[in-house]
N, CA, C and O of each residue as an XYZ file, in Angstrom:
808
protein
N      93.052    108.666    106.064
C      91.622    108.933    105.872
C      91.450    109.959    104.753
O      92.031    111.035    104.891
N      90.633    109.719    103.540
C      90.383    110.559    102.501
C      89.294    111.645    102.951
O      88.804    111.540    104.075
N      88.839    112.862    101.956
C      88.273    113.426    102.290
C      86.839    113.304    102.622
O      86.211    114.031    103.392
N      86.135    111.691    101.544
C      84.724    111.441    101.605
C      85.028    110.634    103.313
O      84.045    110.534    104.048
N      85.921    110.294    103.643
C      86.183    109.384    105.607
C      85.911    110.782    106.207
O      85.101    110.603    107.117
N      86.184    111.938    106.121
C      86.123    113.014    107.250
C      85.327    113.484    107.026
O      84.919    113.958    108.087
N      84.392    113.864    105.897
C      82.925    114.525    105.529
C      82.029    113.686    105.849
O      80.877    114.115    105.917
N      82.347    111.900    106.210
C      81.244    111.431    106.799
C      81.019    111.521    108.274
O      79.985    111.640    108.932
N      82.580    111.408    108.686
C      82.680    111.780    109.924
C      82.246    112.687    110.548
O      81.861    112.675    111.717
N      82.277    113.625    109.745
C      81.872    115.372    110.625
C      80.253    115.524    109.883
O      79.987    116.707    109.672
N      79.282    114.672    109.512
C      78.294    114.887    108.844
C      77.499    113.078    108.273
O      77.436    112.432    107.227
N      77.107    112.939    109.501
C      76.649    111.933    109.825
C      75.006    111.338    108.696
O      74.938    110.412    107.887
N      74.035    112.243    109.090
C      72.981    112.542    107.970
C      73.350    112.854    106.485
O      74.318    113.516    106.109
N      72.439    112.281    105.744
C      71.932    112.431    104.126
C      72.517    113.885    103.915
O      73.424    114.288    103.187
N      71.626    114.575    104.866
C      71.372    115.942    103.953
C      72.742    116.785    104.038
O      73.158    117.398    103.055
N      73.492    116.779    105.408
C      74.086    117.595    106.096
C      75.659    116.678    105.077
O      76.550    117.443    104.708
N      75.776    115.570    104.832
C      76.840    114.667    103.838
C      76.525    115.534    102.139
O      77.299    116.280    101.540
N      75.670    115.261    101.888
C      74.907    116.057    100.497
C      75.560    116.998    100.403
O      76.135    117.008     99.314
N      75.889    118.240    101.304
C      75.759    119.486    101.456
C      77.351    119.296    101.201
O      77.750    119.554    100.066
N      78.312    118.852    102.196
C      79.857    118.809    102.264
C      79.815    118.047    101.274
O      78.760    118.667    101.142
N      79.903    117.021    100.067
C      80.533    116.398     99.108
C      79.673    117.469     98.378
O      80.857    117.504     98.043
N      79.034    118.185     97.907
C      78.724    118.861     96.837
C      79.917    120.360     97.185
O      80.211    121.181     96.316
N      80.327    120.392     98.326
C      81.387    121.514     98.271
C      82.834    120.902     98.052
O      83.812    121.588     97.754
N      82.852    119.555     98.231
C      84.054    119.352     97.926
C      83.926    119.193     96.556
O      84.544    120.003     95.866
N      83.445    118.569     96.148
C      83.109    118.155     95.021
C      83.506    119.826     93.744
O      84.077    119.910     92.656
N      82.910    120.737     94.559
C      83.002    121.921     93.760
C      84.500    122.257     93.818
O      85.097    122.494     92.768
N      84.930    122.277     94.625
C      86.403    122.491     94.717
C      87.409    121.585     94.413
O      88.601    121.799     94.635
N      86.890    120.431     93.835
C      87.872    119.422     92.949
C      87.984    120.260     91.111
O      88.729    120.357     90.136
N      86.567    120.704     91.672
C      86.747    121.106     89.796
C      87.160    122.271     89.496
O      87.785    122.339     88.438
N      86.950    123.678     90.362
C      87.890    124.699     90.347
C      89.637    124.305     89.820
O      90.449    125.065     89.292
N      89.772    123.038     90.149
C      91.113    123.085     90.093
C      91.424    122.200     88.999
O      92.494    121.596     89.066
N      90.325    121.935     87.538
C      91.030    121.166     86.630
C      91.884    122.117     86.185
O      91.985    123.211     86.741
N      92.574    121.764     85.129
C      93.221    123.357     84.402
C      92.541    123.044     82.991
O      92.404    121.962     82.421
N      92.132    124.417     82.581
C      91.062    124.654     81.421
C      92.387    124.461     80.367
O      92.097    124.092     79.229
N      94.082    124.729     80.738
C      94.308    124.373     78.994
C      94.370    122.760     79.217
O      93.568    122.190     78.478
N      94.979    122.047     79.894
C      94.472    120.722     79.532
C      93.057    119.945     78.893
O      93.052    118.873     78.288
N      91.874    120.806     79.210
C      90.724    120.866     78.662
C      91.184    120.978     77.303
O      90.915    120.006     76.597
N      91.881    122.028     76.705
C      91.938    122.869     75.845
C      92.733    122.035     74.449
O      92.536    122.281     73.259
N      93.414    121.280     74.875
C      94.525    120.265     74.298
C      94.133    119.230     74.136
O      94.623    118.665     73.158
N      93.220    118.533     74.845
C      92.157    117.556     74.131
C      90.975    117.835     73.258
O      90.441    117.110     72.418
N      90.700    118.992     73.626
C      89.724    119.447     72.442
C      90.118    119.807     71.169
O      89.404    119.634     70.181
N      91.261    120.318     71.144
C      92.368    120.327     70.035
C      92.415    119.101     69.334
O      92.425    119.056     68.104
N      92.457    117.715     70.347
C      93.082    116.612     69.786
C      91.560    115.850     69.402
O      91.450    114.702     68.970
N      90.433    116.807     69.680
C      88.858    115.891     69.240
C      88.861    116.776     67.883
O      88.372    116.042     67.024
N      89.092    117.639     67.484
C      88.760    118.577     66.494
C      89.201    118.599     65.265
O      88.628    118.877     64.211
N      90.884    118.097     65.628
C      91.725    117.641     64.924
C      91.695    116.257     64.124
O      92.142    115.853     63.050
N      91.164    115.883     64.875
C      90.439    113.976     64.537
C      89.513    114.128     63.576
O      89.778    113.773     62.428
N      88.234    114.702     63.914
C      87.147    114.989     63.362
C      87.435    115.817     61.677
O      86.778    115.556     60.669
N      88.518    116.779     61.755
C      89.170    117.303     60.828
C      89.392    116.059     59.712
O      88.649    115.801     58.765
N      90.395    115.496     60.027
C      91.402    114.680     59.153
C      90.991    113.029     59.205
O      91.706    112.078     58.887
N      89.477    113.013     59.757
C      88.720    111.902     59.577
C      89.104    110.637     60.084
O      88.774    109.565     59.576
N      89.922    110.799     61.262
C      90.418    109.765     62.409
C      89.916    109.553     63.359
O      89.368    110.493     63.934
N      89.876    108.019     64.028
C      88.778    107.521     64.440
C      88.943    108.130     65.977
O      89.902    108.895     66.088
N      88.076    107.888     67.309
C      88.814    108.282     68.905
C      88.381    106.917     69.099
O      87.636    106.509     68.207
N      88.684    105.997     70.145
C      88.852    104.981     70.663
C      88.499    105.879     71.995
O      89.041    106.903     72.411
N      87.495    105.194     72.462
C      87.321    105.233     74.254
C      87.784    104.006     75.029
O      87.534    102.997     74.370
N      88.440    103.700     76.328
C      88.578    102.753     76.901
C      88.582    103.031     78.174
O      88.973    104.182     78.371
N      88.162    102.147     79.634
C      88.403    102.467     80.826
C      88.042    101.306     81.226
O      88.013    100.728     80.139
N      87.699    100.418     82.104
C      86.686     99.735     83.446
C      85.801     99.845     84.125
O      85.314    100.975     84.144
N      85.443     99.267     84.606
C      83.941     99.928     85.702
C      83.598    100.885     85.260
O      83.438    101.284     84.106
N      83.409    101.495     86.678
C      82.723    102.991     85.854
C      83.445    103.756     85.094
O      82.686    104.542     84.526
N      84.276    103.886     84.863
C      85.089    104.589     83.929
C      84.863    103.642     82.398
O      85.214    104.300     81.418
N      84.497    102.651     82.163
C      84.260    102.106     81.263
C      82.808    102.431     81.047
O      82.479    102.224     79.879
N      81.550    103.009     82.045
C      80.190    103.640     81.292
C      80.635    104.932     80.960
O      79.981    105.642     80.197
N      81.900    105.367     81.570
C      82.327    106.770     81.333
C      82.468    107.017     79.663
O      81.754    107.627     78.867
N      83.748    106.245     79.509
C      83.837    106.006     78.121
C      82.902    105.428     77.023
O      83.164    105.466     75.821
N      81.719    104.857     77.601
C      80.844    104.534     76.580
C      79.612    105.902     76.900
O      78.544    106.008     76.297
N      79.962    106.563     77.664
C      79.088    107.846     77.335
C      79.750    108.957     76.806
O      78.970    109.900     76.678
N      80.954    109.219     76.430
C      82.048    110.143     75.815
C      81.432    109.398     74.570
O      80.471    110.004     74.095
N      81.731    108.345     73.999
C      81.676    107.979     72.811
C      80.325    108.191     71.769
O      80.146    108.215     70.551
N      79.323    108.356     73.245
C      77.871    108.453     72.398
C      77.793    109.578     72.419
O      77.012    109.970     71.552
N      78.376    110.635     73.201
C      78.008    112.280     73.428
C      78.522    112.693     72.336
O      77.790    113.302     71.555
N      79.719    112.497     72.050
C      80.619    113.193     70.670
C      80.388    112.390     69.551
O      81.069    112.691     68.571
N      79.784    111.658     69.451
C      79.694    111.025     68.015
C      78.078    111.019     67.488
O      77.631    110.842     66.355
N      77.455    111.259     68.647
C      75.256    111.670     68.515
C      75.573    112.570     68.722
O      75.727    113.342     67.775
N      75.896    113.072     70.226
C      75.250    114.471     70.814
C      75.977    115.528     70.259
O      75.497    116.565     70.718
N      77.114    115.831     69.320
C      77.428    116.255     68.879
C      76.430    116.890     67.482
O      76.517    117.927     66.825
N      75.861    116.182     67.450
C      74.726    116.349     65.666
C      75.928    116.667     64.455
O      75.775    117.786     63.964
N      76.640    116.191     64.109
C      77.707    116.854     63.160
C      77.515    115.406     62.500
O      77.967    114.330     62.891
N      76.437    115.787     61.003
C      76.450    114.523     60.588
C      77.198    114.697     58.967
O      77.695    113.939     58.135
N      76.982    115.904     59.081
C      78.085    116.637     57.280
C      79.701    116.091     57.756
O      80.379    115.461     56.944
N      80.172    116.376     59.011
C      81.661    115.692     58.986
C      81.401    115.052     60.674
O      81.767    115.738     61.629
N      80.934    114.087     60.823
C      81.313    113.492     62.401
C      82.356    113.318     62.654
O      83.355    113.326     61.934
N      82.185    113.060     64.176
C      83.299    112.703     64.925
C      83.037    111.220     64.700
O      81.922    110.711     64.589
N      84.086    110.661     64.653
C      83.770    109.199     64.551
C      84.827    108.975     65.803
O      85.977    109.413     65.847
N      84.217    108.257     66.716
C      83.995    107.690     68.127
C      83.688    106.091     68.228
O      82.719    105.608     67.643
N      84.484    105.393     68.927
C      83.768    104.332     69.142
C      84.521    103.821     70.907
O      85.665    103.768     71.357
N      83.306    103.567     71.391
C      83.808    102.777     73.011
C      84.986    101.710     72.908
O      85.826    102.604     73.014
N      85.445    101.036     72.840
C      86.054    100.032     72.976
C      85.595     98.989     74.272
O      86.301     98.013     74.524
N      84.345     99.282     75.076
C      83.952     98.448     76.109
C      82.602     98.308     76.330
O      81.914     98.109     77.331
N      82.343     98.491     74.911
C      81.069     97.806     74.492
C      80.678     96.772     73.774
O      79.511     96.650     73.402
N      81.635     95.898     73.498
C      80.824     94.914     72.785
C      81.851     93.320     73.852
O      83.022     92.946     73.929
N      80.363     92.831     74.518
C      80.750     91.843     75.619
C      81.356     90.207     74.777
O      81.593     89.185     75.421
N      81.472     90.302     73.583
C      81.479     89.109     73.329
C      83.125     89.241     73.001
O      83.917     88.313     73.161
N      83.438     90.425     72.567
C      84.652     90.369     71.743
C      85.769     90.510     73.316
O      86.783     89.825     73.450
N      85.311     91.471     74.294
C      85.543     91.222     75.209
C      85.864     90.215     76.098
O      86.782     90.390     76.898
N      85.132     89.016     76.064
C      85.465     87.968     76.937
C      85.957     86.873     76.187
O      86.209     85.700     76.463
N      86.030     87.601     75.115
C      87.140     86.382     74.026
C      88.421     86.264     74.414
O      89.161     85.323     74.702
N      88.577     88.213     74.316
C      89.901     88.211     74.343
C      90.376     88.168     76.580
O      91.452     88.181     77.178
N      89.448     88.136     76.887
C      89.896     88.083     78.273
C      89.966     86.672     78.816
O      90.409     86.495     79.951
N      89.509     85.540     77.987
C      89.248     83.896     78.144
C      90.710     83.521     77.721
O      91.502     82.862     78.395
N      90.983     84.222     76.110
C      91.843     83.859     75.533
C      93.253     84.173     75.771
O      94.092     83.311     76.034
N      93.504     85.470     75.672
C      94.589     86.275     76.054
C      94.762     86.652     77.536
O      95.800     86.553     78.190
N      93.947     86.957     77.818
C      93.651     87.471     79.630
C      92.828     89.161     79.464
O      92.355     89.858     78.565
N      93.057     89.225     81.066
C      91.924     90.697     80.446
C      93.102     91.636     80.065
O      92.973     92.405     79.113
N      94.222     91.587     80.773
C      94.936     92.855     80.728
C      95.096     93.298     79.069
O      95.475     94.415     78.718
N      94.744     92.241     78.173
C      94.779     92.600     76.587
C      93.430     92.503     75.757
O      93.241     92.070     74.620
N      92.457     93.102     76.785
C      91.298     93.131     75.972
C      90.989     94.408     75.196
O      90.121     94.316     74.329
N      91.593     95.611     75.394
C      91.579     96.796     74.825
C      93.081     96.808     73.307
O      93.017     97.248     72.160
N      94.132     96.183     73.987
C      95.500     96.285     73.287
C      94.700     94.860     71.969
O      95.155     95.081     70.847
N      94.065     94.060     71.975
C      93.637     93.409     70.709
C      92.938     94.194     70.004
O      92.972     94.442     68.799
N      92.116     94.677     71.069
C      90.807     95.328     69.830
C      91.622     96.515     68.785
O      91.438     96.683     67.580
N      92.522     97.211     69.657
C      93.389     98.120     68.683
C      94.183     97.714     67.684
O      94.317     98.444     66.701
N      94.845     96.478     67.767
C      95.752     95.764     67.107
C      95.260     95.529     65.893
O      95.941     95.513     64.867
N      93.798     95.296     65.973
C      93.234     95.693     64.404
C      92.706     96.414     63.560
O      92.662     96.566     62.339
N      92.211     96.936     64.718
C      91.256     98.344     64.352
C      92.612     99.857     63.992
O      92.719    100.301     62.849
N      93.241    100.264     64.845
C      93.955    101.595     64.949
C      94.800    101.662     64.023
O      95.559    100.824     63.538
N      94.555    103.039     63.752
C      95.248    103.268     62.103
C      96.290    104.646     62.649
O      95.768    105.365     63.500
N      97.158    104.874     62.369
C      97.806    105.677     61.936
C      97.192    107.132     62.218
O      96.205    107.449     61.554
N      97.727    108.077     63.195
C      96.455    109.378     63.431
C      95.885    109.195     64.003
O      95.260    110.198     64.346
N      95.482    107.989     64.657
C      93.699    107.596     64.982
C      93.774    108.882     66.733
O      94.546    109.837     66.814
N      92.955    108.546     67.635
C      92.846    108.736     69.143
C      92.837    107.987     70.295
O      91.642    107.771     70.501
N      93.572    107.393     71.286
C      93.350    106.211     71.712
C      92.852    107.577     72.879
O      93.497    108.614     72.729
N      91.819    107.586     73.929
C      91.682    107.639     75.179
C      91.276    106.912     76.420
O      90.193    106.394     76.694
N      92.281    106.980     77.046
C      91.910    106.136     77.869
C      91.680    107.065     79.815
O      92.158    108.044     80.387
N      90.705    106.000     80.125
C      89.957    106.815     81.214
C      89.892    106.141     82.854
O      88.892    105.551     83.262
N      90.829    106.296     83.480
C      91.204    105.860     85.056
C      91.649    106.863     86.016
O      92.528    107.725     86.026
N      90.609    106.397     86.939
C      91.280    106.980     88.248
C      92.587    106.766     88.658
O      93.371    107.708     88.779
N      92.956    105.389     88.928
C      94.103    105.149     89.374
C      95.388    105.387     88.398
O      96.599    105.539     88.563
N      94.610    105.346     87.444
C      95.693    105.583     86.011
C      96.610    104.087     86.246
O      97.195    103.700     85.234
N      96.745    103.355     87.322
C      97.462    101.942     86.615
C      97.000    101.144     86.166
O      97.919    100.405     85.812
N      95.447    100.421     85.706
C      95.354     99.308     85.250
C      95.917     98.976     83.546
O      95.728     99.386     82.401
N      96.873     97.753     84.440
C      97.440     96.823     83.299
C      97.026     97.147     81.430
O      97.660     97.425     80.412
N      95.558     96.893     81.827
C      95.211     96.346     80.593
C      95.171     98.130     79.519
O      95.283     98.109     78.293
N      95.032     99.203     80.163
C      94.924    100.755     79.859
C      96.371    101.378     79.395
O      96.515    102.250     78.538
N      97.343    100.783     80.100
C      98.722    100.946     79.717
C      99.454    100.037     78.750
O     100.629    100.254     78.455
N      98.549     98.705     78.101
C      99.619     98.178     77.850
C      98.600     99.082     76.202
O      99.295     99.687     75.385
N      97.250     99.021     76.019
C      96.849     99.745     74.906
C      97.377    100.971     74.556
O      97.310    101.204     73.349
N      98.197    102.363     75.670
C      98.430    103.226     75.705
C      99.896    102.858     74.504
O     100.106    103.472     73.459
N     100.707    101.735     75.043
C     101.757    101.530     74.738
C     102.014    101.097     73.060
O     102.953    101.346     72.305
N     100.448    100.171     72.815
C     100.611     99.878     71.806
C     100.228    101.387     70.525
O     100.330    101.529     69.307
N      99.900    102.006     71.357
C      98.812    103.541     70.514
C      99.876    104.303     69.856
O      99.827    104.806     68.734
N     101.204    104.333     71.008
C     102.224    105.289     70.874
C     103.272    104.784     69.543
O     103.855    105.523     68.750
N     103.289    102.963     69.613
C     104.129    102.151     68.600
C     103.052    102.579     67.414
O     103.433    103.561     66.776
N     102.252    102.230     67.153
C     101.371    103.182     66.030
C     100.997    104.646     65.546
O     100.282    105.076     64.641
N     101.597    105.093     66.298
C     101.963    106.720     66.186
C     100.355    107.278     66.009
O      99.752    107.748     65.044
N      99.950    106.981     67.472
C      98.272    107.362     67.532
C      98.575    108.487     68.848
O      99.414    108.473     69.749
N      97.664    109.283     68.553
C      97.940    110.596     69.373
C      96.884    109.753     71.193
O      95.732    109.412     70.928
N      97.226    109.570     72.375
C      96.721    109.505     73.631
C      97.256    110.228     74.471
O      98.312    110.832     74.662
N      95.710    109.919     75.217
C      95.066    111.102     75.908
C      94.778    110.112     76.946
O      94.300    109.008     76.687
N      95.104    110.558     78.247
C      94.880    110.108     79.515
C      93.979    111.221     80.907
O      94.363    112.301     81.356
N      92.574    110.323     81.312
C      91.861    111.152     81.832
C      91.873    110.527     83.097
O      91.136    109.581     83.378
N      92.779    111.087     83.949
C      93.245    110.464     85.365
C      92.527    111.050     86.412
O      91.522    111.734     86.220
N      93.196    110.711     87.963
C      92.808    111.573     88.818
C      93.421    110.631     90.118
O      94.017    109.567     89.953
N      93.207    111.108     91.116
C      93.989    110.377     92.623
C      95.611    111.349     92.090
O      95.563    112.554     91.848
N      96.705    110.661     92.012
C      97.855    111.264     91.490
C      98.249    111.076     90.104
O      99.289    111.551     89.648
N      97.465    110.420     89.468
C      97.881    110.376     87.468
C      98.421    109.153     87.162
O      98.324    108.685     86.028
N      99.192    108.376     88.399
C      99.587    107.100     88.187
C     100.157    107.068     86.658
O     100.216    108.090     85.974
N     100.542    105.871     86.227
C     101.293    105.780     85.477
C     100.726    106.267     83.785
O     101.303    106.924     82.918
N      99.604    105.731     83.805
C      98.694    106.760     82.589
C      99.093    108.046     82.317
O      99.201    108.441     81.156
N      99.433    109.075     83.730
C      99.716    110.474     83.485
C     101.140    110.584     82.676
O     101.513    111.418     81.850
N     101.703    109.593     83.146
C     103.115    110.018     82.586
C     103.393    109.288     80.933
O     104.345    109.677     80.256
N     102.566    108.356     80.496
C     102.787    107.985     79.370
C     101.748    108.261     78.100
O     101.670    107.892     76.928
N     101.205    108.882     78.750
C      99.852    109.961     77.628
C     100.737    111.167     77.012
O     101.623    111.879     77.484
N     100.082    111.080     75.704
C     100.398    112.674     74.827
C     100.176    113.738     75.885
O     101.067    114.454     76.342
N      98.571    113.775     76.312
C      98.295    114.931     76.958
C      97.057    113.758     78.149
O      96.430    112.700     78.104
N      97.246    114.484     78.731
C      96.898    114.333     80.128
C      95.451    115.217     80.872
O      95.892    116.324     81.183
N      94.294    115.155     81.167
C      93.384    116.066     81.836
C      93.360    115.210     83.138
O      93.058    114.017     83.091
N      93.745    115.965     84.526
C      93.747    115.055     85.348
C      92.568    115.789     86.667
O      92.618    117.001     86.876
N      91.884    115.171     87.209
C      91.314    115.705     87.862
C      91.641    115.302     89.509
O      91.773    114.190     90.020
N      91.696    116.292     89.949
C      92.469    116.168     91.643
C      92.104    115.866     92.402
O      91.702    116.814     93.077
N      91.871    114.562     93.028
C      91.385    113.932     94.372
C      92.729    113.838     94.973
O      93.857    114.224     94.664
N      91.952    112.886     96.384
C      92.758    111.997     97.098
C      92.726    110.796     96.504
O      91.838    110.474     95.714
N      93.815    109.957     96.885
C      93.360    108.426     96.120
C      92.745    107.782     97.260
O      92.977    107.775     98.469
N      91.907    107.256     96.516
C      90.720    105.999     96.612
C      89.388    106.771     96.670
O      88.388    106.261     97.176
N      89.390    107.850     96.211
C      87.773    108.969     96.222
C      87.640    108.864     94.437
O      88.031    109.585     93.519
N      86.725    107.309     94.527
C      86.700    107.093     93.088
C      84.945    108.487     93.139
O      84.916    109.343     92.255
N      84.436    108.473     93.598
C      83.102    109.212     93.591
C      83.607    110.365     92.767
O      83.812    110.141     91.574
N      83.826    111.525     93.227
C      84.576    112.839     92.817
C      85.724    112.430     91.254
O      85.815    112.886     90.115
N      86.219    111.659     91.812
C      86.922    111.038     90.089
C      86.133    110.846     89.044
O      86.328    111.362     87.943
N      85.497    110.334     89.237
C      84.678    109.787     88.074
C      83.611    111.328     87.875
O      83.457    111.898     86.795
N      83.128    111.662     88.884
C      81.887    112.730     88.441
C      83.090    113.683     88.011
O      83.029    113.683     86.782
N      83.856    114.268     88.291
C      85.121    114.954     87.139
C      85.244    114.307     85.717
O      85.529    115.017     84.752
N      85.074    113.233     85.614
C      85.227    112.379     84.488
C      84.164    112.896     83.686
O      84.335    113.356     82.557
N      82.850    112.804     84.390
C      81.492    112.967     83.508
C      81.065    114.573     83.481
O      80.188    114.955     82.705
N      81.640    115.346     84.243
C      81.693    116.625     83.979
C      82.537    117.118     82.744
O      82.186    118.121     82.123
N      83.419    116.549     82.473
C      84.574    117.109     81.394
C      83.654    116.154     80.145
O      83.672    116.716     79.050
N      83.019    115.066     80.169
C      82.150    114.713     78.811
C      81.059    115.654     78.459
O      80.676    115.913     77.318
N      80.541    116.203     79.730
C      79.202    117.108     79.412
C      80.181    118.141     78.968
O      80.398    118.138     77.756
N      80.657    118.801     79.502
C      80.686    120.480     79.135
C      81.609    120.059     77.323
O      81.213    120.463     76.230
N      82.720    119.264     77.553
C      83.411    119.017     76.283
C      82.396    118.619     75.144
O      82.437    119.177     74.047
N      81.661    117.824     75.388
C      80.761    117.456     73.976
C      79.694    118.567     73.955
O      78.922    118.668     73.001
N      79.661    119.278     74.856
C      78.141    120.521     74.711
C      78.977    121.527     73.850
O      78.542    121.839     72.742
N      80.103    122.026     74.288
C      80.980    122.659     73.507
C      81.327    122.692     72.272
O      81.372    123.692     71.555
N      81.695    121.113     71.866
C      81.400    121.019     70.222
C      80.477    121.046     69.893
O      80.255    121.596     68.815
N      79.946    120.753     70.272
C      78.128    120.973     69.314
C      77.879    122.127     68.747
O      77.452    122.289     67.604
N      78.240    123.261     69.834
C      77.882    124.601     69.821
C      79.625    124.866     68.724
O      79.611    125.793     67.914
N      80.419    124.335     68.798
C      81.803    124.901     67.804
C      81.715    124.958     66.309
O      81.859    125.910     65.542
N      81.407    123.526     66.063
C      81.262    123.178     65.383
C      79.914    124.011     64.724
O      80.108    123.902     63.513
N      79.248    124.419     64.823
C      78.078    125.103     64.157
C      78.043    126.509     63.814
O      77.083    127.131     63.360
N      79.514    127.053     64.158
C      79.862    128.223     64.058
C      81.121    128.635     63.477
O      81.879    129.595     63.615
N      81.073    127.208     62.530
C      82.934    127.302     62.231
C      82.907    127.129     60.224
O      83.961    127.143     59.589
């Protein structure tokens, strides 16, 4: 039984559930570690520097995850003298179900790179479970291109954790995709509010 099975258990009502997942919830994030924060922001800054592209990728929700990383740092950023150049990789449905008709899905991210990723570029990729197929086999192709990745995990890091440059992992139990993912979208807010404000002082 995970922790959202015993907070429903012991907290039956809306309000009194509300109350315990907003404390757990707080105490998942006490425990990211700020230099892993610190080492991807390195690796957004560094990009933005030397005019290399970031690649977002994930699934489900981790795939609106990554298409809201991509719009935060590449708009919400306002850096239009040197942008970040950002792009989702799980936004465009056509190129998508080409390559998932054609190839299968597990290579719908590893095509789109195969033409696009240059040398330097950023591949990130964004899972809870850190194993889906199709996230590792792009990770794999990022590393044969000597592209710097970044893996934004959580449950135990699964196999993503161990084959990423750098790693931000956020600490659940596994199968508490809720708390995963809002870790996910917490590290886009504060990380892209951050550059905004860096970048304007540098």
């Amino acid at each position: 039984m995970n922790n959202l099975d015993l907070i429903f258990e012991n907290n039956a009502s809306i309000e009194s559930y509300s109350i315990a997942y907003f404390k757990y919830l707080s105490s998942v994030i006490t425990k990211i570690s700020e230099d892993e924060i610190a080492a991807f922001v390195q690796v957004l800054l560094s990009a933005r520097k030397n005019g290399k592209t970031i690649y977002f990728i994930g699934n489900g929700g981790s795939a609106a995850t990554a298409s809201h990383f991509a719009n935060d740092i590449s708009i919400g950023t306002r850096s239009w003298g040197k942008p970040f150049r950002v792009v989702s990789l799980c936004d465009n449905q056509a190129v998508i179900t080409a390559i998932a008709n054609d190839y299968g899905y597990e290579f719908v991210f590893y095509q789109q790179l195969k033409v696009l990723l240059q040398e330097g570029d950023v591949v990130v990729a964004i899972s809870a479970s850190g194993n889906s197929p199709n996230l590792i086999s792009a990770i794999e192709l990022a590393k044969k291109k000597d592209a710097v990745t970044v893996g934004l995990t959580s449950f135990d890091g699964g196999e993503l954790r161990k084959v990423t440059d750098i790693s931000v992992h956020i600490p659940t139990e596994k199968g508490e995709y809720g708390p995963a993912e809002d870790g996910h979208m917490i590290l886009d807010h504060l990380i892209s509010s951050y550059l905004m404000r860096f970048i304007k002082n540098v």
